[in-house]
N, C-alpha and C positions, 0 to 999 in steps of 0.2 A: 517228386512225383511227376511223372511224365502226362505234360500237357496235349491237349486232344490238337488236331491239325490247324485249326483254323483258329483257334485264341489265338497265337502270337500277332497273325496277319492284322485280326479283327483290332486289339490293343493298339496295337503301332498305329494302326490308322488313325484311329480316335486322338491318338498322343501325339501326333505328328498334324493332325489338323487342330487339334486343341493349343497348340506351338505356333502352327501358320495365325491363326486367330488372333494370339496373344501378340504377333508383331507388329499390327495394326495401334497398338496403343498410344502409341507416341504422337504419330498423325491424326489420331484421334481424337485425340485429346486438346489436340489444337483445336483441330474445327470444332470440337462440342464448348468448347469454350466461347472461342468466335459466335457459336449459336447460344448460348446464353447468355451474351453480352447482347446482341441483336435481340434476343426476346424480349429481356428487361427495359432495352431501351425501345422499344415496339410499344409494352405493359404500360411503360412509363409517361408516354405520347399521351395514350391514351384514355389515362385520368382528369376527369373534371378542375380545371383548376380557380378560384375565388380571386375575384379581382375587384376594385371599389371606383363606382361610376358615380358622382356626385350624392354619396353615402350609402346608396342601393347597393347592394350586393347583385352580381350576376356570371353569370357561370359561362366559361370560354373554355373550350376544346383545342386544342394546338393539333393542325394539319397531321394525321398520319395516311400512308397510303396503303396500312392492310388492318384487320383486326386482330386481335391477340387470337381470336381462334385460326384466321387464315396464318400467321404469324406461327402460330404453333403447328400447325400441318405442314406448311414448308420447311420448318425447321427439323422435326421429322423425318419429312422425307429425305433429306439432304442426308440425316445422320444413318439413315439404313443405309443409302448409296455406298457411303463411305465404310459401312460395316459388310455388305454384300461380296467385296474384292477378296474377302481374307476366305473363301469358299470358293475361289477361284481356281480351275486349274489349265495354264495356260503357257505359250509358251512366247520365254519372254524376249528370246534372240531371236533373229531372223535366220542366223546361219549356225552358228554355236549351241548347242543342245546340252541341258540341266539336269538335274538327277529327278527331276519333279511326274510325277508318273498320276495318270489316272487311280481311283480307287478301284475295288475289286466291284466289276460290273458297272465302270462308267465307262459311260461313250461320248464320242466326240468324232465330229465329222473337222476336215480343215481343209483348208484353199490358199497353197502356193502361186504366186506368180515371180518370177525372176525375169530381169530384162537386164541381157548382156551386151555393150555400146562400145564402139570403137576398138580397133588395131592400133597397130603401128605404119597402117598406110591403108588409102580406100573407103569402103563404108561398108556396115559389119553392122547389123545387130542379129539379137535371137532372143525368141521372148520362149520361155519353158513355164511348164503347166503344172503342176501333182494332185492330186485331187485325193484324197486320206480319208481313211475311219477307223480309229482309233478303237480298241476297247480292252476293259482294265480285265485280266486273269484275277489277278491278287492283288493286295498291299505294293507288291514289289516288284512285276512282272507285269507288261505290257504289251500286246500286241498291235501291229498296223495294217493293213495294205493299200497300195498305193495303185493309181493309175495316171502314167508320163505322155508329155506331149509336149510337141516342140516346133515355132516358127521356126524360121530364119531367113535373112539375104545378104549375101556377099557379095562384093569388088572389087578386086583387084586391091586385096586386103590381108594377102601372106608373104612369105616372102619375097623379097625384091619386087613386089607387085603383082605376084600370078593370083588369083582368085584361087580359095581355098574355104572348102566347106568345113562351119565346126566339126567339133568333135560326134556330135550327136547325129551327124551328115556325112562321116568320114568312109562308109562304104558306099555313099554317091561319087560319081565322075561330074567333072568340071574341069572348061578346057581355062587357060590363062588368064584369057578377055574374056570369059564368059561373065553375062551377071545371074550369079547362080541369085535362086529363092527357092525354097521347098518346105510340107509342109509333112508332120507326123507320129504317129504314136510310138512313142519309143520303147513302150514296156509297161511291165508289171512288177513292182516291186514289195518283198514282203519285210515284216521288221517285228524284233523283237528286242526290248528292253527288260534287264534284271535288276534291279537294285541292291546293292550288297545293305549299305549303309545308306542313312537318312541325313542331310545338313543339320535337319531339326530335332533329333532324339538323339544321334551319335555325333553329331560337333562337325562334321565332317562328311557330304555325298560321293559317293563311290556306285556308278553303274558301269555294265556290261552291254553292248548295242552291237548288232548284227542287222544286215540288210542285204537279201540277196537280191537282183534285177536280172529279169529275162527280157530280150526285144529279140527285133530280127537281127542278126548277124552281130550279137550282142550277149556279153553275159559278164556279169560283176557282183562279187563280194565285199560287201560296205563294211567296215569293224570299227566301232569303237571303246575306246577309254574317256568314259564321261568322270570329272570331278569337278564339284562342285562347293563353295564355304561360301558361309553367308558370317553377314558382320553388322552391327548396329539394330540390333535386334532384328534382323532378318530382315530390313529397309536395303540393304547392299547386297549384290548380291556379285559374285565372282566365279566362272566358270572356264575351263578347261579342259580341250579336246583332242587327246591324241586318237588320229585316223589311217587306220592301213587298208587300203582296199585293191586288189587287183582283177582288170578287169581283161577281158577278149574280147576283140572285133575279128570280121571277116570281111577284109577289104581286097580293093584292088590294087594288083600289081602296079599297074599304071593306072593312077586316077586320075589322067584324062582320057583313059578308053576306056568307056562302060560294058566293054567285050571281051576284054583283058582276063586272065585268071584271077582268081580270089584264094587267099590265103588268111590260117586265123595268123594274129600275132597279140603279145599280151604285151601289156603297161600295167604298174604300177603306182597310184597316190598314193603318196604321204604326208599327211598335210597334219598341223598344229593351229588350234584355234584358242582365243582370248579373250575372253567377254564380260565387262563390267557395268551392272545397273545398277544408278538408286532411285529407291519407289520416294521421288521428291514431295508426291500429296496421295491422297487415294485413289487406287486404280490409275494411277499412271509412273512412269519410271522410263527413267533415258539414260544412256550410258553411249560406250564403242563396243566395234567388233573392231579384233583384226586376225586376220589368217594368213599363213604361209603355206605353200603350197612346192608339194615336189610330185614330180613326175619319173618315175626311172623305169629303165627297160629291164626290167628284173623283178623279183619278189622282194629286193633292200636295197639298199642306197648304193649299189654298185649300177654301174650304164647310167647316172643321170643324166635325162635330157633337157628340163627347164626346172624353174624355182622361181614363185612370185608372190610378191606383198602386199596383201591389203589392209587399209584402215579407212574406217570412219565411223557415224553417229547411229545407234540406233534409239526408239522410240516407238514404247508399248501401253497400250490400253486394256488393263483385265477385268470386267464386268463382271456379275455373278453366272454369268453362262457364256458372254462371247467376249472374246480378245481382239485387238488387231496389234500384231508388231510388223516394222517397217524400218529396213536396214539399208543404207549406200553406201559402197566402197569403191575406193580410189586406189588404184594401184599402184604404187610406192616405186618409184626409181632406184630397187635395190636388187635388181636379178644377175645373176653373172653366168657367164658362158660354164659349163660343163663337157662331160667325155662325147655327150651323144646329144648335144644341143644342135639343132639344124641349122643352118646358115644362113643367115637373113631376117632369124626369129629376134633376136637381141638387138637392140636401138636404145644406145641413151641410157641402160638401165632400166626398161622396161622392156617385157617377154611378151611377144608376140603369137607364137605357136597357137593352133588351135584349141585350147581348151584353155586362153586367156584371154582376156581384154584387159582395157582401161577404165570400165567401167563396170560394176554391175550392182541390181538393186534389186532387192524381195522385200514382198509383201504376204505378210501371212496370216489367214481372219480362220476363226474357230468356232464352232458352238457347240454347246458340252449341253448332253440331254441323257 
């Protein structure tokens, strides 16, 4: 018999939060242990005990510092804490994205920050913004929209030394010596998440991610292949991100005349990302990321211009309504020269080009209402 529209959504939720709940047991169980080990010995302080004074009997108390009823309300509290996580919906990478989706009509606001450090010559950073509100369609279908913004200053931090604006600044002019700095809204971006399959009901997460972004002299389509499997009863967690996005700018012919003509031209990312957490106690869990990164002047891997590597540690906090995760990465000494790599971007094994550094690092806080 043909079931009415919204049972399947409705079920899966329940089952798939009834699943998130159940993988709290293990760390659970520790701590309720640890807390009945501490009450008993709390209970136990705190009995009367008979001791013999020159035949009189008199009654001595051994030092405790709470009561069995303060004792028992801390212990308590402590065990909701540790049960409130598993009703979490959060995200747990900083850069690597899960198949874990809000429920149908939850919402959540979230707050990016990214700070990108150093070239391969000069001084370089750029701190980017996103400001998000999430909210759940369905069981399996997500919406977002986004609003971008972006520092920056450069010096004489591209190649061979000429000063060169990031990428997010690549339709500004700047002369060689200049020390650029500039400040701006880059856009609006929208986003939508489908869930085929669950890690928690079907063994295995499988979503669909699209993200289109409009700014000025600016326009890109973000795709992805999110997968996801979880392992040790849902404590570990393993994710997996193929990314195709190609994007157009309208720059200048010569970007050190701000008078020059403009022209669009398009690039291409392709980038693969790798992300491993274990939830070591409750509400907390650290692992890596790491991502690789291609650039081609096409819609596929023909014209590539750069390819770069990152690793490093991340480290997340999921409360019963807010998160914080917070990711660093180091870019890896594995780039190599290509068809359409620029001259002077490649040093050492590490890619210089505008839309890399040597460093960068997100932080990402949530509250789900």
């Amino acid at each position: 018999m043909e079931q009415s529209s919204f049972q399947p959504a409705t079920s899966a939720s329940v089952e798939e939060a009834s699943h998130k709940q159940r993988s709290w047991h293990k760390a659970q169980k520790g701590v309720a242990m640890v807390g009945r080990i501490y009450l008993f010995a709390s209970w136990s302080l705190a009995l009367p005990r008979v001791g013999e004074r020159g035949g009189s009997e008199v009654v001595r108390r051994a030092p405790t510092g709470c009561s069995r009823a303060i004792c028992a309300g801390a212990l308590a509290a402590m065990l909701s804490l540790t049960a409130s996580a598993a009703f979490a919906e959060e995200s747990t990478f900083a850069f690597v994205y899960t198949t874990d989706l809000l429920p149908q009509g939850g919402k959540e606001v979230e707050q990016w920050v990214t700070w990108r450090h150093r070239k391969n010559s000069g001084t370089y950073d750029q701190i980017e913004g996103r400001t998000e509100f999430e909210y759940g369609l369905a069981s399996n279908l997500q919406a977002a929209i986004y609003l971008n913004y972006a520092w920056t200053q450069a010096y004489h931090n591209g190649p061979f030394g000429a000063t060169t604006p990031p990428e997010q600044f690549s339709d500004y002019a700047a002369g060689p010596d200049d020390f650029f700095k500039a400040k701006r809204f880059t856009g609006v971006s929208g986003e939508l998440i489908y869930r085929i399959l669950s890690p928690y009901t079907d063994g295995i997460g499988l979503a669909l991610y699209t993200e289109p972004t409009v700014g000025q002299n600016f326009f890109e389509l973000e795709n992805k292949i999110i997968v996801q499997k979880n392992f040790m009863d849902d404590l570990l967690t393993v994710a997996f991100n193929f990314t195709w996005a190609p994007e157009f700018r309208n720059t200048l012919a010569d970007p050190t005349d701000p008078t020059s003509a403009r022209s669009w031209g398009m690039e291409t990312d392709i980038n693969f990302g790798l992300a491993v957490s274990y939830r070591f106690m409750p509400n907390w869990s650290a692992g890596f990321e790491f991502i690789n990164e291609h650039e081609v002047n096409s819609f596929w891997f023909n014209h590539e211009s750069n390819n770069g590597y990152y690793l490093g540690p991340t480290l997340h906090y999921g409360g019963e309504r807010f998160f914080l995760t917070a990711t660093a990465l180091w870019q890896m000494p594995w780039a190599s020269s290509h068809t359409d790599t620029v001259p002077g971007t490649l040093v050492n094994g590490y890619i210089g080009d505008n839309d890399f550094e040597r460093f960068r690092f997100r932080m990402k806080a949530g509250y789900t209402f």
